[in-house]
N, C-alpha and C positions, 0 to 999 in steps of 0.2 A: 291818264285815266284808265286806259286799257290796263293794265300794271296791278290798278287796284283792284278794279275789277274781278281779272282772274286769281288775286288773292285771296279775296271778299268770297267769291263763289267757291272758290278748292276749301275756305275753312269750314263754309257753310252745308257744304258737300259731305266733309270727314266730319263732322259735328252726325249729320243725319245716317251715315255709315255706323259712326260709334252707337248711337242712339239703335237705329236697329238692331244691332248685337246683342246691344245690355236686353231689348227684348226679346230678343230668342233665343240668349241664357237663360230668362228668367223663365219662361214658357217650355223650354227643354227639360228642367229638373223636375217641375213637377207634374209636367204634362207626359214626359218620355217622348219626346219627340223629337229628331234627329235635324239637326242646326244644316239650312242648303248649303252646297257649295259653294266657293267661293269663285266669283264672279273669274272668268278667262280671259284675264285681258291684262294690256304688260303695265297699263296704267294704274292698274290698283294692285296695291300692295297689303299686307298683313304687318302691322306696328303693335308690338306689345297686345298681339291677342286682338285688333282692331284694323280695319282694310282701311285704309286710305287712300287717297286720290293723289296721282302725281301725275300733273298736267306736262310738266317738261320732263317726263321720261321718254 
């Protein structure tokens, strides 16, 4: 159950990761507003333009 679990939440995680992005592209172009940095930590990573979460890093 644990197994799924942190399956279930790391997709649910990188779902809300990606989702944030596409909104502050979208709020970047025509607002001009400069996209925050990406989070410091060794657990998230940047995938095709997108951070994701990697729990067993």
């Amino acid at each position: 159950m644990t197994i799924v679990a942190t399956h279930l939440l790391t997709a649910l995680i990188n779902h809300e990761y990606q989702h944030d992005q596409w909104i502050g592209e979208v709020r970047t172009e025509p607002l001009g507003h400069a996209l925050p940095t990406d989070p410091n930590s060794g657990r998230v990573r940047r995938i095709d333009g997108y951070l994701t979460l990697h729990p067993y890093a």
